[in-house]
Chimera marker file (.cmm) of the C-alpha trace (Angstrom):
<marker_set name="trace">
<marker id="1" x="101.629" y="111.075" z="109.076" r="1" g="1" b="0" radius="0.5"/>
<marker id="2" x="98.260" y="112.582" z="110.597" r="1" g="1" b="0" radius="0.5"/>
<marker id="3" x="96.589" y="113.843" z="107.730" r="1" g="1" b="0" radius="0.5"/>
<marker id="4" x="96.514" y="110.140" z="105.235" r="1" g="1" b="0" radius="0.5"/>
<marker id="5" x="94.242" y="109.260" z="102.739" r="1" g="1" b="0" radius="0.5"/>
<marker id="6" x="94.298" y="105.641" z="100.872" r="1" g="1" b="0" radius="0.5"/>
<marker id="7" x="94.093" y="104.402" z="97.612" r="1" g="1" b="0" radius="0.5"/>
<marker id="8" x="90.728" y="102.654" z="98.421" r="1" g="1" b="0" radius="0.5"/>
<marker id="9" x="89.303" y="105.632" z="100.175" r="1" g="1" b="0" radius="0.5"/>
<marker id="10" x="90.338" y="107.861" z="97.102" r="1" g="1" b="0" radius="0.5"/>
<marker id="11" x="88.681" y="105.340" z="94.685" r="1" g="1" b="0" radius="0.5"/>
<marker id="12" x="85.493" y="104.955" z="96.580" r="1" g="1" b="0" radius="0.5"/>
<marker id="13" x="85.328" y="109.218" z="97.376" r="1" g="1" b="0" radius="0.5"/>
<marker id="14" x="87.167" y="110.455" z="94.499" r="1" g="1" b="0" radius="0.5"/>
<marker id="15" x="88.509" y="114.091" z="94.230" r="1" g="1" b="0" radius="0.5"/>
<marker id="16" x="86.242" y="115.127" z="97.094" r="1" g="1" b="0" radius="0.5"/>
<marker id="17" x="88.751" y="113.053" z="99.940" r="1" g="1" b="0" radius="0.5"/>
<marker id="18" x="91.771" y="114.940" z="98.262" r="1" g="1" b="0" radius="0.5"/>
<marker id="19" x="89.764" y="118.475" z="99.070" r="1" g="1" b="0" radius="0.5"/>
<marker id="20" x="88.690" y="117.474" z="102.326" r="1" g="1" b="0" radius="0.5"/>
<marker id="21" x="91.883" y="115.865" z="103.220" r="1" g="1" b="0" radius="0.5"/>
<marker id="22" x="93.597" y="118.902" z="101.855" r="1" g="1" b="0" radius="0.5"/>
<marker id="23" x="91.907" y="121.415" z="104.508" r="1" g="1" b="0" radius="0.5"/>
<marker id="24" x="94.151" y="119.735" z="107.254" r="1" g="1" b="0" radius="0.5"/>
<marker id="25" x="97.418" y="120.704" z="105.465" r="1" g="1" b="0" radius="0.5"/>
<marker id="26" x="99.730" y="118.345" z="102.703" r="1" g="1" b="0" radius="0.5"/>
<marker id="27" x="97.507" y="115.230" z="102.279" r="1" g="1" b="0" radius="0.5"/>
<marker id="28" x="99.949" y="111.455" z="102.083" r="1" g="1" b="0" radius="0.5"/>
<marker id="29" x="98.210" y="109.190" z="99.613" r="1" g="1" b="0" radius="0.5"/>
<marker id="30" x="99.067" y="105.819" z="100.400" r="1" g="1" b="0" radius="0.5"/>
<marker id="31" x="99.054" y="102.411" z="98.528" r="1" g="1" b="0" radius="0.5"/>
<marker id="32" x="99.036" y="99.485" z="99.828" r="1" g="1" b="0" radius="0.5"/>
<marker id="33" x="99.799" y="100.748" z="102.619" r="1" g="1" b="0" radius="0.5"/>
<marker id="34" x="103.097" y="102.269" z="101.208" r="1" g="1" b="0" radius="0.5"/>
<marker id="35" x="102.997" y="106.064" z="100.664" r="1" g="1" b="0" radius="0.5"/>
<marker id="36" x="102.408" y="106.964" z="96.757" r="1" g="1" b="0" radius="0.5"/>
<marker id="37" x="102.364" y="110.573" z="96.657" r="1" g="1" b="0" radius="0.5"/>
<marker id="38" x="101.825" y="113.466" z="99.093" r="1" g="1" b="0" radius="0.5"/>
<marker id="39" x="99.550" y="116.445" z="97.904" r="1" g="1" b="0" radius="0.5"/>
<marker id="40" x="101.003" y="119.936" z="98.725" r="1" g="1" b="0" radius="0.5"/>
<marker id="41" x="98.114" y="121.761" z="97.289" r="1" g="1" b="0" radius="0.5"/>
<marker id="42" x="95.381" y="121.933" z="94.614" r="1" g="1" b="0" radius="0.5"/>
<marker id="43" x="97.605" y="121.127" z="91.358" r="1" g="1" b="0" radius="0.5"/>
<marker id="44" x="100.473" y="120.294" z="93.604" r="1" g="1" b="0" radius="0.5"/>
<marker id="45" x="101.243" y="116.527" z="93.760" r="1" g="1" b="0" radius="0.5"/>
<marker id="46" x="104.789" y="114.906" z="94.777" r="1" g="1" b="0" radius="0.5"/>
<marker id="47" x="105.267" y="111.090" z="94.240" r="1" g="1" b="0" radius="0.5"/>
<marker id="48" x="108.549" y="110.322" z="96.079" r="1" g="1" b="0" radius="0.5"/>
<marker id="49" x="111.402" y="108.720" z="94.471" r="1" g="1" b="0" radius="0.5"/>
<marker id="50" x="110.515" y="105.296" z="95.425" r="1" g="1" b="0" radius="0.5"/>
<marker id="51" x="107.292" y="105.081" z="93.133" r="1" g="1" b="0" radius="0.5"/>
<marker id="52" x="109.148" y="106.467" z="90.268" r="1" g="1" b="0" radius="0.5"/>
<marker id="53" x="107.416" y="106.026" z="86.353" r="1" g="1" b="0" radius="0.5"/>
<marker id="54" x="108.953" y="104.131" z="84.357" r="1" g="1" b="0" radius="0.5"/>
<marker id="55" x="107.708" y="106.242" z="81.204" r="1" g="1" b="0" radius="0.5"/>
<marker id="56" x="107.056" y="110.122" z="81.786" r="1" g="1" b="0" radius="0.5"/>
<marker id="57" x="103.533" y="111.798" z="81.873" r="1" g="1" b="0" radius="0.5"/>
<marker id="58" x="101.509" y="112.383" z="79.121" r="1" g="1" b="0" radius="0.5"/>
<marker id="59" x="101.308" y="116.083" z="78.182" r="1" g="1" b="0" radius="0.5"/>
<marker id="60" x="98.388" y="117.124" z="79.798" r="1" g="1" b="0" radius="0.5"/>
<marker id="61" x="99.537" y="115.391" z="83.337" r="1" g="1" b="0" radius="0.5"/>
<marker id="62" x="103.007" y="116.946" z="82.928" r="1" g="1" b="0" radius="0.5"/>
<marker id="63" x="103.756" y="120.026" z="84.813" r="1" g="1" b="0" radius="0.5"/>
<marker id="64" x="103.872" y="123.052" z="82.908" r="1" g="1" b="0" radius="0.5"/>
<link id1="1" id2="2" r="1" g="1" b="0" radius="0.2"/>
<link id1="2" id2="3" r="1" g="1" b="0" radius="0.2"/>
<link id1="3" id2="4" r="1" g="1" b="0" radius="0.2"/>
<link id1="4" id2="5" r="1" g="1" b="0" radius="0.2"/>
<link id1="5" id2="6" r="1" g="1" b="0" radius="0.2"/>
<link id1="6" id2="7" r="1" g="1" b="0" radius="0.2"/>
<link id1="7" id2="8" r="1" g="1" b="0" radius="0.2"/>
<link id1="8" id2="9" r="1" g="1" b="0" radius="0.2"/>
<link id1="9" id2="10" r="1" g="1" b="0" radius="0.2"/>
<link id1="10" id2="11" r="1" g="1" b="0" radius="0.2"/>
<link id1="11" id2="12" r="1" g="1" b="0" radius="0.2"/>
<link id1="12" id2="13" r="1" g="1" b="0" radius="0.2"/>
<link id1="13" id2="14" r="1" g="1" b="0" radius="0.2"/>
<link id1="14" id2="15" r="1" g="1" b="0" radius="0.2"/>
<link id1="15" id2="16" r="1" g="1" b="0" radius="0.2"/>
<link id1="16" id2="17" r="1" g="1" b="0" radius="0.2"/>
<link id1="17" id2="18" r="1" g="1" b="0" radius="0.2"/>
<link id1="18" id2="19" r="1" g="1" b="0" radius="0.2"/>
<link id1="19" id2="20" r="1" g="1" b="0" radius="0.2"/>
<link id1="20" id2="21" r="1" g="1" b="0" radius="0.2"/>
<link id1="21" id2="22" r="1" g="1" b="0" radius="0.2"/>
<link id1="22" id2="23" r="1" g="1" b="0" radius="0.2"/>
<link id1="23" id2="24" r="1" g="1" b="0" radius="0.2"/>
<link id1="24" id2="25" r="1" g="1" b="0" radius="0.2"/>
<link id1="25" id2="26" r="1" g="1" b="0" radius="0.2"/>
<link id1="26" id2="27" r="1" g="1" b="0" radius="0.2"/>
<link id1="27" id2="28" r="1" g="1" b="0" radius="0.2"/>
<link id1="28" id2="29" r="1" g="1" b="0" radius="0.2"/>
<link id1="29" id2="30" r="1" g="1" b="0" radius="0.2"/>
<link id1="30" id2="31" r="1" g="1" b="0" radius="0.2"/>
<link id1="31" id2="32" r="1" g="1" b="0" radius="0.2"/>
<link id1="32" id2="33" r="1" g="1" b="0" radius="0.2"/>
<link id1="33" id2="34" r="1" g="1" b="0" radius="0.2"/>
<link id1="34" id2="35" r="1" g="1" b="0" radius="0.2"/>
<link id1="35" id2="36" r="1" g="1" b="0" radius="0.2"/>
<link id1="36" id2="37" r="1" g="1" b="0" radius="0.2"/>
<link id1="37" id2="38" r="1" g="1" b="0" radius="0.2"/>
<link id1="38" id2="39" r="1" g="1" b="0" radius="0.2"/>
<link id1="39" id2="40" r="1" g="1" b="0" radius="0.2"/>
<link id1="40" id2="41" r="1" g="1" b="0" radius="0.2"/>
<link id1="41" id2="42" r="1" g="1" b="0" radius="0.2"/>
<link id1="42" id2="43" r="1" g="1" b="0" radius="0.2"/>
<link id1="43" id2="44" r="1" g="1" b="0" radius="0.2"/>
<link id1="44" id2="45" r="1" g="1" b="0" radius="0.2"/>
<link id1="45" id2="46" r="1" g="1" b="0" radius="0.2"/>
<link id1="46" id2="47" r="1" g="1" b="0" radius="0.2"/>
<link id1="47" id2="48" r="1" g="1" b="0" radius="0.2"/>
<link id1="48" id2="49" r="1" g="1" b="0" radius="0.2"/>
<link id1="49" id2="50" r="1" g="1" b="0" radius="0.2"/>
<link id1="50" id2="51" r="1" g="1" b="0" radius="0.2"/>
<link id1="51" id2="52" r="1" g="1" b="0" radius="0.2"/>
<link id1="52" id2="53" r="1" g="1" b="0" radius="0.2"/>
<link id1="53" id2="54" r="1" g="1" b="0" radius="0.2"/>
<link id1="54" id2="55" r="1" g="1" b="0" radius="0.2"/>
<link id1="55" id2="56" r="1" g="1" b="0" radius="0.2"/>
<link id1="56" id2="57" r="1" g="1" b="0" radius="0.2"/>
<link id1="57" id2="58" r="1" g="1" b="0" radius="0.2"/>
<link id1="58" id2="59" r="1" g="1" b="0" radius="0.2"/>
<link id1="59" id2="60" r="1" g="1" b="0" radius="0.2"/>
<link id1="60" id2="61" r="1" g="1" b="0" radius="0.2"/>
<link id1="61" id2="62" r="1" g="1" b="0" radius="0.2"/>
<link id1="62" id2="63" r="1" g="1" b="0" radius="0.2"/>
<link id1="63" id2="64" r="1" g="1" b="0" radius="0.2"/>
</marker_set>
């Protein structure tokens, strides 16, 4: 995974690490230093089966 980005880093830069991280292709999110989620695109986010919700998204997070 070459193109990471972690929870900390996302806190302290916000939406503008996802965009720059973005520019290098699909951006890994990681959480304690376990991957979360992978970005695919802008509005395209995949959390992998092992960080599964227990409840489902609220309406306006839910895909559409």
């Amino acid at each position: 995974m070459a193109n990471v980005l972690t929870a900390a880093e996302l806190k302290r830069r916000g939406m503008v690490a996802i965009e720059e991280g973005l520019r290098a292709g699909p951006l890994h999110i990681l959480k304690r230093n376990k991957p979360a989620a992978v970005v695919q695109e802008r509005g395209q986010i995949y959390f992998p089966h092992s960080c599964a919700m227990d409840r489902p998204l609220p309406p306006r997070c839910a895909r559409g």
